[in-house]
DRENZA-777234 format. One line per 5 residues: number of its first residue (from 0); their letters; for each residue x, y, z of N, C-alpha, C. Coordinates in steps of 0.05 Angstrom, whole numbers. Layout:
N
NUM = a = X:Y:Z:X:Y:Z:X:Y:Z ~ ...
This chain:
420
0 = xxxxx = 510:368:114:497:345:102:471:354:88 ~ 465:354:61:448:367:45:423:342:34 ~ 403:361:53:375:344:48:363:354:26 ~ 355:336:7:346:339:-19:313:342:-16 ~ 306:364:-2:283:361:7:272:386:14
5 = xxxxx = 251:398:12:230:426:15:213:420:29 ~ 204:416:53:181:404:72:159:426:64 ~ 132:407:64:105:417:52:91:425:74 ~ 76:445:86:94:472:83:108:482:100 ~ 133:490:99:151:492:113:157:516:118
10 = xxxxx = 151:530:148:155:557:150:183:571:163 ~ 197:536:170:224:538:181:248:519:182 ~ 270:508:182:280:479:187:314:505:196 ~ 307:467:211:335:470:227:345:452:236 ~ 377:454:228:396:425:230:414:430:247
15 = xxxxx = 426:397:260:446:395:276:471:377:277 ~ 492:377:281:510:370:273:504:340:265 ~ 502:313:301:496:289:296:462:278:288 ~ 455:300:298:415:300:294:399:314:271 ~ 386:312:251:382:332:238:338:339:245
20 = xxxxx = 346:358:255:317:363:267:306:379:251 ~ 279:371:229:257:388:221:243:404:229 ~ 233:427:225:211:437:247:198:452:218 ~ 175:448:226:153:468:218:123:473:233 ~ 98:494:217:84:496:220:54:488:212
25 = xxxxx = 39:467:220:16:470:206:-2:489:209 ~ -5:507:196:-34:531:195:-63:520:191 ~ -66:497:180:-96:496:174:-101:465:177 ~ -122:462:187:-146:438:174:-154:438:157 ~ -164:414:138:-174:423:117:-202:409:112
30 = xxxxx = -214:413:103:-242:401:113:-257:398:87 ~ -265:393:57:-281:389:37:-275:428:28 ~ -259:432:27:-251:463:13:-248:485:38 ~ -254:475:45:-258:499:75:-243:489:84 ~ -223:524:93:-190:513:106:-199:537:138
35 = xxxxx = -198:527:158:-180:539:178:-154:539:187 ~ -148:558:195:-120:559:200:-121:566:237 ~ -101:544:239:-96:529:261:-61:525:271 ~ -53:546:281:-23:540:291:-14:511:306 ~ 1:496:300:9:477:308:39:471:298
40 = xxxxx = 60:472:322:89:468:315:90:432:321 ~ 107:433:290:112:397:282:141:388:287 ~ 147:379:306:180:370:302:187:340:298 ~ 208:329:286:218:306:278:247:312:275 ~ 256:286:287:292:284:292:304:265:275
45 = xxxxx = 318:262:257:328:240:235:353:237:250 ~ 370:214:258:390:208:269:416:208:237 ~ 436:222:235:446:226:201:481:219:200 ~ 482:201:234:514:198:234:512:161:222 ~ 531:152:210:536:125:207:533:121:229
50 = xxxxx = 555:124:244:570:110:269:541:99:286 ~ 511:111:282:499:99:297:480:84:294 ~ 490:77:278:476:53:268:492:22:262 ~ 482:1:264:490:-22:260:476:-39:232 ~ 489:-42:216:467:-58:182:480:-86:194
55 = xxxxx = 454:-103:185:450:-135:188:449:-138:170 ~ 436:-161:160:439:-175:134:426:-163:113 ~ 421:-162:93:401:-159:66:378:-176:72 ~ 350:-158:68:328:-173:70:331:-179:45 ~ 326:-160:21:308:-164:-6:321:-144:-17
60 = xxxxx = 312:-137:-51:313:-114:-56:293:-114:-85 ~ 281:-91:-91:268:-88:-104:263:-60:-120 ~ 254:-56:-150:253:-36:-168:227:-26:-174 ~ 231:-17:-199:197:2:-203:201:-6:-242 ~ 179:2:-242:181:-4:-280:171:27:-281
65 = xxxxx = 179:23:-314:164:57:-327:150:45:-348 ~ 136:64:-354:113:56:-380:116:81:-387 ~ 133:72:-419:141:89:-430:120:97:-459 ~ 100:79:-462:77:79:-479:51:77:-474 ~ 35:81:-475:4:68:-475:-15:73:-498
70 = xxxxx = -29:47:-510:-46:57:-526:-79:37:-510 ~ -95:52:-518:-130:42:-501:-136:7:-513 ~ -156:8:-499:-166:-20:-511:-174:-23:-532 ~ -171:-38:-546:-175:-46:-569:-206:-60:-579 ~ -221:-68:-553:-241:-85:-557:-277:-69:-555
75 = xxxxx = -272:-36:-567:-285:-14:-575:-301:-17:-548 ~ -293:-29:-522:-304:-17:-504:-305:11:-486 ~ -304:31:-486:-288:51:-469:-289:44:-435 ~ -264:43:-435:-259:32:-407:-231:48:-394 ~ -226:66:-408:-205:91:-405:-212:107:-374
80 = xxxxx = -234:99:-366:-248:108:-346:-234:97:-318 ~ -227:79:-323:-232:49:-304:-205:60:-286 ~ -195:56:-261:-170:60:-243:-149:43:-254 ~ -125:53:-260:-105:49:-258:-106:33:-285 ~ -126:43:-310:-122:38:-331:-132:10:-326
85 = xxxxx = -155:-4:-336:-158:-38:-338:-150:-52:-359 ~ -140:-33:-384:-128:-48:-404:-99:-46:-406 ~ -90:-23:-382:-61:-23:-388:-43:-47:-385 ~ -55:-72:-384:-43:-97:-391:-39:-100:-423 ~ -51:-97:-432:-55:-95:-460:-31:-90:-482
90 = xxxxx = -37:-71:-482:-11:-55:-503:-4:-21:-498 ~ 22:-31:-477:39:-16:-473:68:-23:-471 ~ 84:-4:-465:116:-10:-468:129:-4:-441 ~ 137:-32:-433:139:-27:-405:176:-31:-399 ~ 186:-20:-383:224:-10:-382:223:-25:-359
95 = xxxxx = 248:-27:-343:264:-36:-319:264:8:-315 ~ 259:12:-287:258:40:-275:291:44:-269 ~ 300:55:-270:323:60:-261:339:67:-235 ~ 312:76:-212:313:74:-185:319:44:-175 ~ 335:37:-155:335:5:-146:337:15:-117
100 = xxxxx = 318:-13:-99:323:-10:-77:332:-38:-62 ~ 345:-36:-34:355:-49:-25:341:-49:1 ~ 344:-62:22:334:-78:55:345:-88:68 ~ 351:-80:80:378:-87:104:362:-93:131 ~ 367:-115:148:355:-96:173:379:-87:189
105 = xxxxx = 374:-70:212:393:-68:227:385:-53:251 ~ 402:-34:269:401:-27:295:415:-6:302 ~ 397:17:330:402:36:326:427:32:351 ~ 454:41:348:478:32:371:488:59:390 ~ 468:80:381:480:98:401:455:121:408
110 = xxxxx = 459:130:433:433:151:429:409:140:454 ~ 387:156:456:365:147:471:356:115:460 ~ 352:116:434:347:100:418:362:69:416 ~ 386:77:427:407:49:431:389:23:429 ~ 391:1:411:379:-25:417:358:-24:395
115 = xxxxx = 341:-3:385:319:2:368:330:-18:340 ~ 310:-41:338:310:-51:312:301:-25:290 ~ 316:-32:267:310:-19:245:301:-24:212 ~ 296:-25:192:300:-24:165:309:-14:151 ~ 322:-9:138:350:4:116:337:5:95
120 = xxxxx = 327:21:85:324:27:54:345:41:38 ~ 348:20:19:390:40:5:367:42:-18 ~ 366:67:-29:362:72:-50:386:78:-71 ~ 386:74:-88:408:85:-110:405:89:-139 ~ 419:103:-157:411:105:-178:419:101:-204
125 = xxxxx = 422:99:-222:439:94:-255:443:119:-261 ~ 466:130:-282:467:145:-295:444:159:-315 ~ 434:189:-306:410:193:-319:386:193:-312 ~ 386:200:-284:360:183:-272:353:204:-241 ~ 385:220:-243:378:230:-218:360:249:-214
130 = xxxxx = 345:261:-223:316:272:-216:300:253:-209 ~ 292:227:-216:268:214:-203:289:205:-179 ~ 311:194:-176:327:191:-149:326:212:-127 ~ 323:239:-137:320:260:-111:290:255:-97 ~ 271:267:-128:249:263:-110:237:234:-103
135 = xxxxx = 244:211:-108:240:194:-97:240:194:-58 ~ 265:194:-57:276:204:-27:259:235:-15 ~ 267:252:-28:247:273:-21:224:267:-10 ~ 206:253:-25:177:241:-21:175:216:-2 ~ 196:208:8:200:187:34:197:207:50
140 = xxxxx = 217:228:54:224:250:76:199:260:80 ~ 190:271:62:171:288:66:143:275:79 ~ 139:258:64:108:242:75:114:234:99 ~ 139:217:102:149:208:137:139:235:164 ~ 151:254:143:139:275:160:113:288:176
145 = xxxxx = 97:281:149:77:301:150:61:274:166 ~ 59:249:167:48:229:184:65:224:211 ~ 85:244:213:96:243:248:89:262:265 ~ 82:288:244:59:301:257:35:303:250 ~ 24:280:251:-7:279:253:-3:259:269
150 = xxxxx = -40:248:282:-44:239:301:-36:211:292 ~ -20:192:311:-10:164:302:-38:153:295 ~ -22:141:284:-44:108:273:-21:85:268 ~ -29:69:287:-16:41:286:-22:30:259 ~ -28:25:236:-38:18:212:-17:32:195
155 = xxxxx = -3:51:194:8:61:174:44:57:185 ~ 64:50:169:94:46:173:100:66:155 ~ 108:95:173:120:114:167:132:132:179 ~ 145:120:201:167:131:215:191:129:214 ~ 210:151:200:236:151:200:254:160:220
160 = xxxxx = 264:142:227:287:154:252:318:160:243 ~ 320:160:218:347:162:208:357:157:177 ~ 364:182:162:375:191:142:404:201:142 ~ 411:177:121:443:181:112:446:188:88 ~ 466:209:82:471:217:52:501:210:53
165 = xxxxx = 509:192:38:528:180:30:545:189:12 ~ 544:185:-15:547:196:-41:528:203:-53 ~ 539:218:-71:512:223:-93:488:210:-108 ~ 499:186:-106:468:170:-119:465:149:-96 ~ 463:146:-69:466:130:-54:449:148:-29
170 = xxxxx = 433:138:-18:418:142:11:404:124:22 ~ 408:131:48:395:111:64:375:120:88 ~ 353:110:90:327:122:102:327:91:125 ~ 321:98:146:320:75:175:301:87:176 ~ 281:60:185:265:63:180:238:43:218
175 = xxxxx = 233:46:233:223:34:255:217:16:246 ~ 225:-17:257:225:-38:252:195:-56:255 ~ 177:-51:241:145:-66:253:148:-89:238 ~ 159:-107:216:163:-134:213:166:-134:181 ~ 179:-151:176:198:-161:160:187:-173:131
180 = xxxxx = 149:-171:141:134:-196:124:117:-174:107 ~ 112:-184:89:88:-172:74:60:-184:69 ~ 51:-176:63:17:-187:56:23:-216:38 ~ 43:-204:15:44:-227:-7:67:-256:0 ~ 87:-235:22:97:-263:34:84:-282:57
185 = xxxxx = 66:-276:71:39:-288:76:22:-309:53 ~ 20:-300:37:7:-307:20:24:-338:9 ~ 46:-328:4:58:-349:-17:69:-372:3 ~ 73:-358:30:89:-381:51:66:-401:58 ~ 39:-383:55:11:-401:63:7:-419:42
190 = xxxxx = 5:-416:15:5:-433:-4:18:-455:-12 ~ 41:-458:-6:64:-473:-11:65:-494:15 ~ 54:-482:39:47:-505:55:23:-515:47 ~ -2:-507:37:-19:-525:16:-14:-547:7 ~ 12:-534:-11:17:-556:-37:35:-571:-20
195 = xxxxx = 46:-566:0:62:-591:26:38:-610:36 ~ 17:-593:48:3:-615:56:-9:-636:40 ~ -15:-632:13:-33:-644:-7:-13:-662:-6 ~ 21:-663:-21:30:-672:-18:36:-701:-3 ~ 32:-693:16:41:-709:52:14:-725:44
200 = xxxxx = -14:-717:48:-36:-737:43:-38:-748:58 ~ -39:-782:55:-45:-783:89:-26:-795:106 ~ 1:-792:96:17:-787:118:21:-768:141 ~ 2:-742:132:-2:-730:153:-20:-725:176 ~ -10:-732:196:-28:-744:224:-51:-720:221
205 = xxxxx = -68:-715:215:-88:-697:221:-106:-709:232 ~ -113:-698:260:-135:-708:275:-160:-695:271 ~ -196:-702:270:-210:-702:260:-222:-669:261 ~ -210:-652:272:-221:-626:271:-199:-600:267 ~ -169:-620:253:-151:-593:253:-156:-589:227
210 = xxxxx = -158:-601:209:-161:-584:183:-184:-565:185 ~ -212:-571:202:-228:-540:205:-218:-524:217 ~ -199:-525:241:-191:-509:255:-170:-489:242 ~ -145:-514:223:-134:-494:208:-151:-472:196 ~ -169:-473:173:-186:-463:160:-205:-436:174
215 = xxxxx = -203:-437:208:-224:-422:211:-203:-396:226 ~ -180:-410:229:-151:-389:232:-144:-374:219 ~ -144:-389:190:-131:-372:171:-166:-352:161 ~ -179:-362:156:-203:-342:162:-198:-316:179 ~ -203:-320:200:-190:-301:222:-169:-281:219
220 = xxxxx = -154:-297:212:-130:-286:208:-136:-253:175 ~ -142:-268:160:-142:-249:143:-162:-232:145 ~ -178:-240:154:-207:-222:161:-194:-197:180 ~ -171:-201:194:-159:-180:216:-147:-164:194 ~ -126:-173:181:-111:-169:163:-118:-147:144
225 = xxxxx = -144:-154:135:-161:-136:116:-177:-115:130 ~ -180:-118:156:-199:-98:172:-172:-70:182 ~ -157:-82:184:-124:-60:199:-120:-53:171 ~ -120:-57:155:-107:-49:128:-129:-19:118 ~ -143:-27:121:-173:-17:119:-170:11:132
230 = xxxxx = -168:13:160:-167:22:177:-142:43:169 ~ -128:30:166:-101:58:155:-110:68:131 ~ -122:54:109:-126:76:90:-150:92:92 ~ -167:81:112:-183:110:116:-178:127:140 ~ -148:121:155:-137:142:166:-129:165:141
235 = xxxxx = -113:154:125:-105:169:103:-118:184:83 ~ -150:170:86:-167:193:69:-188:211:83 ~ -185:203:113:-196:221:124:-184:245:125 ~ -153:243:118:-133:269:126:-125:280:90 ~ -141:270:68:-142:282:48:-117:282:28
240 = xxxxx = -104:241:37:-81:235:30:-95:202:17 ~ -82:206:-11:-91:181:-32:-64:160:-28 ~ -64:133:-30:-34:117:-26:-37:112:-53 ~ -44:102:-69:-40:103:-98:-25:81:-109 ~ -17:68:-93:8:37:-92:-4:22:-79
245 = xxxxx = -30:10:-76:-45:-12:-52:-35:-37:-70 ~ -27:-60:-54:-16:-77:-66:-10:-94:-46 ~ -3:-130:-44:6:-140:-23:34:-135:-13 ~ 49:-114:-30:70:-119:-15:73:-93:-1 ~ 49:-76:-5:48:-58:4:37:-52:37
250 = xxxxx = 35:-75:40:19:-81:71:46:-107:85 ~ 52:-89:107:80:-101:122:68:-109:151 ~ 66:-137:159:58:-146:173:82:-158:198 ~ 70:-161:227:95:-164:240:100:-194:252 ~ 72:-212:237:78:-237:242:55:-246:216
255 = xxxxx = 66:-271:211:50:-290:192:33:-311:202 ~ 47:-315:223:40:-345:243:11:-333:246 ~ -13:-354:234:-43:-347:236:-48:-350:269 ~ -28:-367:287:-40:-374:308:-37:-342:333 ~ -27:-332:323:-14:-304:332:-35:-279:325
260 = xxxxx = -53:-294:313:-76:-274:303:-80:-243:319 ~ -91:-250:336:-89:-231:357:-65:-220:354 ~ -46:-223:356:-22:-198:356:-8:-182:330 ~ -31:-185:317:-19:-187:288:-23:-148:276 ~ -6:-135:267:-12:-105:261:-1:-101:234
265 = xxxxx = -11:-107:215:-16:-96:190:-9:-62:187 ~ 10:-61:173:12:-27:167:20:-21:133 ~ 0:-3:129:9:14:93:43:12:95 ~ 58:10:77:84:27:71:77:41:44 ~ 96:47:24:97:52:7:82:87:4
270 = xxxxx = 93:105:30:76:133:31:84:152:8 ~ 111:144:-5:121:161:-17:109:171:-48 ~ 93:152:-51:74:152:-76:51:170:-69 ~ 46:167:-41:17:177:-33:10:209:-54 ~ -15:225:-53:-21:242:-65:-39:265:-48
275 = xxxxx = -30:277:-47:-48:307:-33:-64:312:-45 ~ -86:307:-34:-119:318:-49:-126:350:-48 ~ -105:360:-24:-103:384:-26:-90:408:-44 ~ -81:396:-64:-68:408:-84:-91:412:-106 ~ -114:401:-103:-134:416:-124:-141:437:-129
280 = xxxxx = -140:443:-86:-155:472:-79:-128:491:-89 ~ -107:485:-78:-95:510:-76:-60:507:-85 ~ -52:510:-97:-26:502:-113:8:512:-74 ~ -3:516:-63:18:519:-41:16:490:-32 ~ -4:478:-36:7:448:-25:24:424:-39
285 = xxxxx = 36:444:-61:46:423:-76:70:413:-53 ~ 77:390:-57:91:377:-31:127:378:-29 ~ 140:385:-65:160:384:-53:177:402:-74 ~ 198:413:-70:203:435:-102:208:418:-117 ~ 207:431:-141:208:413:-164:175:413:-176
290 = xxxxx = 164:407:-157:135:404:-158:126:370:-157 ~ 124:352:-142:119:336:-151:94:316:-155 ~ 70:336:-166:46:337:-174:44:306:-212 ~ 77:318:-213:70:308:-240:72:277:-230 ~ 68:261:-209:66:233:-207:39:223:-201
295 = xxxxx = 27:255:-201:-6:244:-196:-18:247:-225 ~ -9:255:-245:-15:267:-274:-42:243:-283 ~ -26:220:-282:-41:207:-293:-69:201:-280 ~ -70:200:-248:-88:196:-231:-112:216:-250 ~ -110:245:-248:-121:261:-251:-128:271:-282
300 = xxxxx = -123:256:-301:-124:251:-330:-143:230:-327 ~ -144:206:-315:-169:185:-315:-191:196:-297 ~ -185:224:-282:-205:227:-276:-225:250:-291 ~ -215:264:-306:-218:281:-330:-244:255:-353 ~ -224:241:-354:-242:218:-372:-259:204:-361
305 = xxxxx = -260:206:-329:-290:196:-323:-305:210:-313 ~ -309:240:-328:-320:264:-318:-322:279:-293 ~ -301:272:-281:-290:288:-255:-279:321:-272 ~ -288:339:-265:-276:360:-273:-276:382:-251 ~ -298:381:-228:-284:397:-210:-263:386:-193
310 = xxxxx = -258:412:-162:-240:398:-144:-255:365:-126 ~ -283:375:-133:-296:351:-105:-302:324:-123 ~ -302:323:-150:-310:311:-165:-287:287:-166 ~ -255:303:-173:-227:295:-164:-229:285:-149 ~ -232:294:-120:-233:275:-102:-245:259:-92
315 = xxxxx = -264:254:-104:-278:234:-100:-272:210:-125 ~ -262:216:-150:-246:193:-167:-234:188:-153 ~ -209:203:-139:-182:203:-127:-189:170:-107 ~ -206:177:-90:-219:161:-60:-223:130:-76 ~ -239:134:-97:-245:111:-110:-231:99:-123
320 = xxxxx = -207:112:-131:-186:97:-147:-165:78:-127 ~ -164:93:-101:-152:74:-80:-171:50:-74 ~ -192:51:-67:-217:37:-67:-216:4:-92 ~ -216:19:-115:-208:-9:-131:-188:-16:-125 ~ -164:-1:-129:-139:-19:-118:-141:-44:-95
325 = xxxxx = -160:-30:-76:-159:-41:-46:-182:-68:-57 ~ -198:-59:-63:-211:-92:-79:-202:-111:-97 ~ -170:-99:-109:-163:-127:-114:-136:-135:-102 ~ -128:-123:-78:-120:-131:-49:-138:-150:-40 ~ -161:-140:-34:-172:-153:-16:-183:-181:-38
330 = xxxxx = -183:-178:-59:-183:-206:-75:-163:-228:-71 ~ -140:-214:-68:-110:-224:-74:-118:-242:-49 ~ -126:-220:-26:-118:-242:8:-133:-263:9 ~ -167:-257:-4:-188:-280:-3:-179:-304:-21 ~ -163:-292:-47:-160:-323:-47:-135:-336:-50
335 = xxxxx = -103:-323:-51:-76:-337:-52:-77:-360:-32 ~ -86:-343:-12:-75:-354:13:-90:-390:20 ~ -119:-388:5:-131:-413:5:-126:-431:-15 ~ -102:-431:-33:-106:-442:-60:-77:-456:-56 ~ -66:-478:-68:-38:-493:-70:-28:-470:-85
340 = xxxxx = 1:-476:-85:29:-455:-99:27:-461:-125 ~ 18:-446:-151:14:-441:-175:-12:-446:-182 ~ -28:-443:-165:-54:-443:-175:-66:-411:-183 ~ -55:-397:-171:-73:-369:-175:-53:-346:-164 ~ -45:-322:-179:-29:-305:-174:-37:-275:-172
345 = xxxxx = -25:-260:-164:-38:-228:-166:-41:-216:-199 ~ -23:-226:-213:-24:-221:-246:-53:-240:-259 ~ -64:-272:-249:-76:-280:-262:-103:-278:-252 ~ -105:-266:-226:-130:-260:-215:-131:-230:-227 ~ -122:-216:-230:-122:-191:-233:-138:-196:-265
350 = xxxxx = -126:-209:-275:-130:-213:-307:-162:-223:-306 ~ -164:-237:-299:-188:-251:-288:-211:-238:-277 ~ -208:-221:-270:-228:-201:-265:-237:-180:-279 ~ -211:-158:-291:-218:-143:-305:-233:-158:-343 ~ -209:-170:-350:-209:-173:-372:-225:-203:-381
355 = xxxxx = -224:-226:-361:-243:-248:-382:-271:-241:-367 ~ -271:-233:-346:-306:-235:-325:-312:-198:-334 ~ -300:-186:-339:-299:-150:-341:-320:-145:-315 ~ -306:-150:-288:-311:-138:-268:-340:-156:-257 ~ -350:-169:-265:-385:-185:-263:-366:-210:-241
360 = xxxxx = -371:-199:-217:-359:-214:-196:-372:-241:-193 ~ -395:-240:-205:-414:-264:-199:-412:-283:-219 ~ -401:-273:-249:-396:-299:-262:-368:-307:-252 ~ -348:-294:-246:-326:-307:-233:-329:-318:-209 ~ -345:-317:-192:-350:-339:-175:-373:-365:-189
365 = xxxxx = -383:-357:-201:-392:-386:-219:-373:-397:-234 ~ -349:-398:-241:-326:-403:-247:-310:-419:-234 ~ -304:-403:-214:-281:-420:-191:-294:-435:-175 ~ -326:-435:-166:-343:-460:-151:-337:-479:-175 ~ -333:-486:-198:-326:-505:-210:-296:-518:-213
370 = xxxxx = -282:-508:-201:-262:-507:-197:-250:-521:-172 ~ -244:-547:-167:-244:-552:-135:-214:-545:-122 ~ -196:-536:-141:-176:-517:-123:-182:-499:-118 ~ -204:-479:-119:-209:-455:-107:-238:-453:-89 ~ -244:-476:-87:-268:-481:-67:-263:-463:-40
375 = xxxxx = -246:-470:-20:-241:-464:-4:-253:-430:2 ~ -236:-413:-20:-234:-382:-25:-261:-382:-31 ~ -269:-393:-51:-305:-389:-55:-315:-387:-24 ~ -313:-409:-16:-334:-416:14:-329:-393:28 ~ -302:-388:25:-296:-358:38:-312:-334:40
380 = xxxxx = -309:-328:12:-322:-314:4:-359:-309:8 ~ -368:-330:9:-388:-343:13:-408:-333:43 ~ -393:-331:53:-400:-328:88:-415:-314:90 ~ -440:-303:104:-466:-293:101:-475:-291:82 ~ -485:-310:74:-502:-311:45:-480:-288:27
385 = xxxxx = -454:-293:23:-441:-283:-6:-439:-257:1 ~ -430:-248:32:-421:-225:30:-397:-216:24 ~ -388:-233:18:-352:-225:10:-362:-224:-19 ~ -374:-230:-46:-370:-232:-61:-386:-198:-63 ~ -413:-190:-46:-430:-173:-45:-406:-146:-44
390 = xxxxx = -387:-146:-28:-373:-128:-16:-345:-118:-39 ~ -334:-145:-51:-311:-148:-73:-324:-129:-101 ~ -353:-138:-105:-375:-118:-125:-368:-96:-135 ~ -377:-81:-93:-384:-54:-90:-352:-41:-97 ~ -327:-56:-89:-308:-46:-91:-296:-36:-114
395 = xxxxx = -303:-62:-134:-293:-63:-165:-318:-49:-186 ~ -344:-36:-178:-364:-28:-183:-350:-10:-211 ~ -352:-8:-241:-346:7:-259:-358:35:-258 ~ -370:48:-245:-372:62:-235:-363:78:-207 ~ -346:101:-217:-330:106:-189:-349:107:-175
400 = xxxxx = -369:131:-170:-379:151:-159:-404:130:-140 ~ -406:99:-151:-422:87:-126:-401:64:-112 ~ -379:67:-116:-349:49:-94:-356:66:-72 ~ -354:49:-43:-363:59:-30:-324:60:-14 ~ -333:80:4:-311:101:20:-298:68:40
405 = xxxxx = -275:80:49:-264:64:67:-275:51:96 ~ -280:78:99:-303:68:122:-323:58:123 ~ -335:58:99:-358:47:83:-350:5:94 ~ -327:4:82:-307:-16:71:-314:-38:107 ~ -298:-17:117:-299:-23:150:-325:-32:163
410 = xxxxx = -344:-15:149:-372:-18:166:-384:-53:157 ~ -378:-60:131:-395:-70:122:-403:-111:138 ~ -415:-115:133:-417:-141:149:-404:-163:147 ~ -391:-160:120:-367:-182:120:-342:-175:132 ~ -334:-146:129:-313:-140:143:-309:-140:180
415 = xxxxx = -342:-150:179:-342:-143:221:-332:-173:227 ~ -337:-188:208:-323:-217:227:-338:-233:238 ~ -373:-227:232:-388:-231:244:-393:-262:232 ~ -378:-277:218:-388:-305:208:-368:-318:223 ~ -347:-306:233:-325:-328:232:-324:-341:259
């Protein structure tokens, strides 16, 4: 059974008939350019028979786009600088990707493992396409890896217990079952009961302190939400790994129910995008053959244009380019979740920030305080004299080099919870 895959760095592998067991070596730490080398044997077991597994229903399924064009902004600002391109709304040429994925859940039926809920990722591909179909999968395998031997962190969903190669444009990655929900299905299930309750009016029995109570839950609630999320990506940049995909659906949650607050564990998915910061220093970390450096190309071309030109300079765009992403996450959570169903979306807040306010967080909240469907998210926001709006700033700051670090993110006084 042939794994489409070169483990980063791999000084050995070895397979078994119903088990297929990885092994390698890590030699080094790596520390701001300074490497010691440090023996440590890594093992991981992929379960690779059908037979042991059980598929349930179809969750979902979901694709990727390509941008097959780009031209800059047009409005003689230079903003070529900015993460993840701020005008690439603008004018570019955007495709259907030709990778598609699928979600199954299901269960592991034989083995130590017997009973283990699971997730099914079927990847598959179109004619023409199978190079980004290998290393797609490749870069599941591989990252799954390299975060099963490092030290856990409950915050990140990247444990694979089982790889199937089927046919040739068909695989399937099982995946440990932590929940079913995402950040954005949170989001939209919260809203839509909004626009139920507004609805209902005063048919609905509300007694004189549940609507605060709702309100100071769902507070809570996201405030956790955004602190665990947090928390994994600066697991990931403490270990000199960029996610590069921050997004709500990129955060897989194992309950929605706000009253469950407390049990609630937020984890990254989406590792396979992630980016090795360690590939500046030294070209052996490229992560998989083939090379697959060229998916960070662009990362490191905006950072060329915002005068990053050494390795530390890189990485420190690199840090900050997750960093904006993660501020308009953490936009998305502050305000979907407080607003009725079609009032405000990840495309029109997004828009809304970069392009009519160009990042000036404070005339967009002089904006939506006029606005009494978005009051709520304001007041939110609001909580120690405007530390959410203080903190949303520093995130989206047009300047990389003063976005402050993840832990930064963590420390700060809106994120301690200390209003709620």
């Amino acid at each position: 059974m042939p794994l489409l895959l070169l483990m980063p760095p791999a000084d050995s592998l070895c397979f078994s008939s119903s088990r297929t067991r990885l092994c390698f070596f890590r030699k080094f730490n790596f520390n701001l350019g300074r490497r010691q080398r440090v023996a440590r044997e890594c093992k991981a077991s992929f379960i690779t028979t059908p037979d042991s597994f059980e598929v349930g229903r179809l969750i979902g399924s979901y694709g990727f786009m390509n941008v097959t064009s780009y031209s800059g902004s047009q409005s003689g600002i230079d903003i070529d600088y900015l993460p993840a391109d701020v005008g690439r709304l603008r004018a570019q040429d955007v495709g259907e990707g030709s990778v598609k994925i699928r979600l199954y859940e299901g269960r592991i039926t034989q083995g130590p493992l017997r009973g283990t809920p699971v997730i099914f990722k079927v990847t598959f591909h179109f004619i023409g396409s199978l190079i980004y179909f290998k290393l797609f999968i490749s870069l599941n395998l591989a990252y799954s890896m390299y975060y099963q031997c490092s030290i856990v962190c409950k915050n990140l969903y990247s444990l694979i217990v089982g790889h199937l190669y089927i046919i040739c444009c068909l695989q399937w990655l099982a995946f440990e079952k932590h929940g079913k929900y995402t950040a954005a299905d949170y989001a939209k299930v919260t809203s839509e009961k909004m626009s139920k309750d507004r609805d209902l009016g005063e048919q609905k029995l509300w007694n004189p302190f549940e609507k605060d109570e709702t309100i100071k839950r769902r507070r809570y609630f996201i405030t956790k939400l955004l602190q665990d999320t947090f928390r994994g990506l600066a697991y990931m940049h403490d270990r000199d790994r960029l996610h590069q995909s921050l997004g709500p659906a990129s955060v897989v949650l194992n309950t929605i129910v706000e009253k469950d607050a407390a049990y609630l564990v937020p984890r990254l998915r989406d590792l396979a995008f992630s980016v090795d910061i360690r590939t500046l220093w030294h070209s052996r970390y490229s992560e998989i053959e083939g090379d697959s450096r060229t998916l960070s190309e662009g990362l490191w071309r905006r950072a060329r244009s915002a005068g990053a030109f050494t390795p530390m300079d890189k990485r420190a765009f690199g840090i900050a380019d997750d960093i904006y992403e993660a501020g308009l996450l953490f936009a998305f959570i502050a305000f979907i979740p407080f607003c009725e169903a079609g009032v405000m979306d990840s495309l029109s807040l997004r828009r809304l920030l970069e392009n009519t306010f160009q990042l000036d967080v404070q005339a967009m909240r002089e904006y939506c305080s006029a606005d009494d469907r978005l009051l709520e998210a304001v007041k939110f926001l609001d909580l120690g004299n405007g530390a959410g709006w203080e903190l949303l700033q520093a995130m989206l700051n047009r300047d990389f080099r003063q976005r402050p670090i993840a832990e930064a993110v963590l420390n700060h006084r809106f994120m301690a919870g200390a209003f709620l």
